[in-house]
C-alpha distance (Angstrom), angle and dihedral (degrees) to the residues before:
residue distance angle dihedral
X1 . . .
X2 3.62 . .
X3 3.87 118.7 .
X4 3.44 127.9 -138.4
X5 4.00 137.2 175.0
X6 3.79 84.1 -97.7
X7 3.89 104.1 62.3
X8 3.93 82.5 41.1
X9 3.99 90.4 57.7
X10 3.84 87.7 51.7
X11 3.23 97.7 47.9
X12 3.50 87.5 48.2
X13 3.53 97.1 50.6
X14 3.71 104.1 39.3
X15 4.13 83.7 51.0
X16 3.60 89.8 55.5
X17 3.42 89.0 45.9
X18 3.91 99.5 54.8
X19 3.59 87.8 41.1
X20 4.03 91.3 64.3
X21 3.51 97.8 41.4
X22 3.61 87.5 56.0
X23 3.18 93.0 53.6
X24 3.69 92.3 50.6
X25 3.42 91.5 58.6
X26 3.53 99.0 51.3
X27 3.69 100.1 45.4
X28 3.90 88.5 101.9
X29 3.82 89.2 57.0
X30 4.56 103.9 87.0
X31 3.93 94.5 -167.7
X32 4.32 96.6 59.9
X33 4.27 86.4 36.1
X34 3.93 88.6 123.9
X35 3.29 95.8 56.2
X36 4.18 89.5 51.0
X37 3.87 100.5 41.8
X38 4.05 104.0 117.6
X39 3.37 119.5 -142.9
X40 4.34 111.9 -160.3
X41 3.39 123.5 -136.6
X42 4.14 122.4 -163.8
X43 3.23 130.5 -159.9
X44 4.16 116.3 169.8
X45 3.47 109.6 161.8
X46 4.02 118.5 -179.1
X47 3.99 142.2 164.7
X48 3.69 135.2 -166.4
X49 4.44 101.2 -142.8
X50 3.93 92.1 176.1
X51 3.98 87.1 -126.5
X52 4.22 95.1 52.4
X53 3.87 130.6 -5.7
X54 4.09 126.4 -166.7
X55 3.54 135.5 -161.0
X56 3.58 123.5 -156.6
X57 3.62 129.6 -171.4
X58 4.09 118.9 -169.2
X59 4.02 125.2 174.9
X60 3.66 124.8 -172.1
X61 3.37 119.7 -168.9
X62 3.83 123.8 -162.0
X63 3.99 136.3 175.6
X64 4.04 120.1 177.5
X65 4.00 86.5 -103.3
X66 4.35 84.8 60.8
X67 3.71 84.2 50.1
X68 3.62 91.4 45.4
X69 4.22 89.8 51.5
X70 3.60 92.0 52.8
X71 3.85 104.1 54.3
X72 3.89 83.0 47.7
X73 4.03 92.0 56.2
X74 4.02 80.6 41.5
X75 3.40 88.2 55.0
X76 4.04 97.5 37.6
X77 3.70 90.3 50.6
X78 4.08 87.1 53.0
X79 3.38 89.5 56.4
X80 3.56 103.1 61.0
């Protein structure tokens, strides 16, 4: 199979993604809570251009079990 930045990016994303909602689900659970604390990341950028302006708003939101679902798709995507 031929990789491509593409497949990596899903990987990626759908790593991260099982990652969090792991983490979501153990949240209740005290003994794993440093592997579900979230840390927030923000990112808003905006401009004023006279003609147009925007105003973008991103949040990222990672926990050591997100981190932990990424190196796996890293290391899933490798594998192909």
């Amino acid at each position: 199979m031929k990789k491509n930045f593409g497949v990596l990016l899903l990987f990626l994303l759908l790593g991260w993604m099982a990652g969090a909602w792991i983490a979501k689900a153990l949240q209740p659970v005290k003994a794993v809570a440093f592997l579900t604390k979230v840390t927030t990341i923000r990112w808003s950028p905006q401009a004023d251009l006279d003609i147009f302006s925007y105003d973008l708003s991103f949040q990222f939101q990672m926990s050591l079990l997100s981190l932990i679902g990424i190196i796996a798709a890293v290391w899933l995507y490798r594998r192909l």
